[in-house]
N, C-alpha and C positions, 0 to 999 in steps of 0.2 A: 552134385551141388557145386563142389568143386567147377569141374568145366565150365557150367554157366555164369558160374561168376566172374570166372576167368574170359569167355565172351563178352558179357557185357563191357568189366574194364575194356576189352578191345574197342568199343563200341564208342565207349566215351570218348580214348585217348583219339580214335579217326575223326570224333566230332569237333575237340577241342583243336585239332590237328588243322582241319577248316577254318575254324574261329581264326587259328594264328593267322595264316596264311594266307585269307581275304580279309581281314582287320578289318569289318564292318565298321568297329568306332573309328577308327583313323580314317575310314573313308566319309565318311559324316559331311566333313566340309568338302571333298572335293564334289560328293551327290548333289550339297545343298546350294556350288556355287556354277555348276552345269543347268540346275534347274530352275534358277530363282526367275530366269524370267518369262516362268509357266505358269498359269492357273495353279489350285492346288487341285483340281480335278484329274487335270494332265500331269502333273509330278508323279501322283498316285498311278495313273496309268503307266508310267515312265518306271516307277518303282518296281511294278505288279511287272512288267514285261522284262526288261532287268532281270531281277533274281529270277522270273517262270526260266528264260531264256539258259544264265549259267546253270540252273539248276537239269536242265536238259541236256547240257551238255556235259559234264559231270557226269549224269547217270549214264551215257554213252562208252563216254572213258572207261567207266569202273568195267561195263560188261564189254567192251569191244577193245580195249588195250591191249590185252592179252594178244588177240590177233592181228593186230595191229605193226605188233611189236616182231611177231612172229613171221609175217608178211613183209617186212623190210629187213628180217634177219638178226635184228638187235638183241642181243640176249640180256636176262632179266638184271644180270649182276652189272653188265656196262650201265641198264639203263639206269638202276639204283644210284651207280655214280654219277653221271651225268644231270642227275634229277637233283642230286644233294649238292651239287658244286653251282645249279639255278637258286637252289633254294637258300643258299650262303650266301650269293649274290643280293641276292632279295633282300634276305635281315641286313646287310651292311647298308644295305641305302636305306632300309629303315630307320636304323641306329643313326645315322647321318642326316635323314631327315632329308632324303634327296629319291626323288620322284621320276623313273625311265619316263613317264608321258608328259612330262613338262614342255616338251617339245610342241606339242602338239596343244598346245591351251587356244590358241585363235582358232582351230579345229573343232575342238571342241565344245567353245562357245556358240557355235553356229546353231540358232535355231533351229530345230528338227527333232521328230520323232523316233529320226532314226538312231540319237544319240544313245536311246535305254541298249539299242544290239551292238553297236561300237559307237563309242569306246566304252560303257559302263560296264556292259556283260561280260565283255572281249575287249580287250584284254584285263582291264580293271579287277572285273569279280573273277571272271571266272579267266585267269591266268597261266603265263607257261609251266610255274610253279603248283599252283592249284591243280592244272591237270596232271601233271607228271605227278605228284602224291596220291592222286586218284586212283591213276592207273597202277602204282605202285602196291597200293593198300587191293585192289581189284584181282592183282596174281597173286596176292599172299594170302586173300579170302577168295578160295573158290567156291566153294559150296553152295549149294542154291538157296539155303536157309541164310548164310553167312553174304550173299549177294544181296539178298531181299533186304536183310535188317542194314545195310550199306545205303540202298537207294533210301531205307525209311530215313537213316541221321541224314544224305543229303537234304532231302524235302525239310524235313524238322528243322535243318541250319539255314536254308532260306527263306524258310517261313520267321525264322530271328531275324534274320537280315531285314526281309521286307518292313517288321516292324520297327525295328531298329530308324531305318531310312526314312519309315514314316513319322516317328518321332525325333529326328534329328533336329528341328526348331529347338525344343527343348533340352535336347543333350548338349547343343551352343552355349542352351545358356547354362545348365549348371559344371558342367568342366572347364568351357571358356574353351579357345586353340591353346594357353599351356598344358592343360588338362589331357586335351587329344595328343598333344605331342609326349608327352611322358607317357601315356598309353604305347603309342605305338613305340617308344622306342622297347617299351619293358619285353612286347611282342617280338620285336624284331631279335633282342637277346634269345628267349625261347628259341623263336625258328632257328637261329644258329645251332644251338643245343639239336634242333632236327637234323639240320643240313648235315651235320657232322656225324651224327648217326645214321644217317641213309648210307653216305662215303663208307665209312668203317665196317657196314656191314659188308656193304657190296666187294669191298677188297678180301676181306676174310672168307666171302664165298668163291671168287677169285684165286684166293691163292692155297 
């Protein structure tokens, strides 16, 4: 009884772990201002292809990280670090309110289909940060019962997502952009709390 209770928590914390880390609410306005000048036919296609898209990539991480990692020679505990010093990065520009794809907004903007696979999927949703916690959570659950129930919370977090994205008209309106920015900075706190625990373990396994 004990164990599986002990799993499931694991279960949550990797789901809740996603939530941080692609910040579907904080992303609300950038989905809503890449898309607005689509049908709502095509957004929902755009949405559906999107999350299908990180969500496949993701499940690749969780099961092919491992060899991945082991194939360029990087050991678990570098990568721990290296993954928590991304993911530190990340919450500060959350907390700050400052966006690495900014650069890139007339790109962006560009009509096309292809915008749901870059930039929405890649890097947006599905991120360096995103994947480095994947594959991180992927070597510390091996099991094939403990893989299975990993690919189930991916599918189940983008199936939030998708809805999410598809209700973002109305999450506009009742948070307004202060509302999303107090969300995302509260996230951006949390992930630090992450960042800092990836680093610390990875040095203690280290040393």
């Amino acid at each position: 009884m004990n164990t599986l209770h002990c799993d499931f928590l694991i279960y949550i914390k990797f789901f809740f772990n996603l939530f941080i880390l692609v910040n579907p609410i904080g992303m609300i306005p950038i989905f809503t201002s890449m898309t607005n000048r689509f049908s709502d036919s095509e957004r929902q296609k755009i949405n559906f292809t999107a999350n299908l898209s990180a969500c496949i990539i993701l499940c690749i991480s969780l099961l092919l990280g491992k060899f991945i990692l082991n194939f360029f020679g990087i050991s678990l505990e570098s990568f721990r670090i290296s993954g928590g010093i991304l993911i530190l990065i990340i919450a500060i520009s959350m907390i700050h309110n400052k966006n690495f794809f900014n650069k890139n907004k007339k790109k962006q903007k560009k009509i096309s289909s292809d915008i749901a696979i870059i930039p929405l999927s890649i890097p947006l949703i599905a991120g360096p940060g995103t994947i480095s916690s994947t594959i991180l959570w992927g070597t510390k659950n091996t099991h094939f019962i403990n893989t299975f129930l990993c690919i189930l919370v991916i599918c189940m977090f983008f199936s939030l997502c998708y809805i999410i994205f598809k209700l973002s008209p109305c999450f506009i309106k009742i948070l307004g952009n202060l509302g999303i920015k107090i969300i995302t900075k509260i996230m951006g706190i949390l992930l630090l709390g992450l960042g800092i625990e990836f680093i610390t373990s990875g040095i203690k396994a280290v040393v």
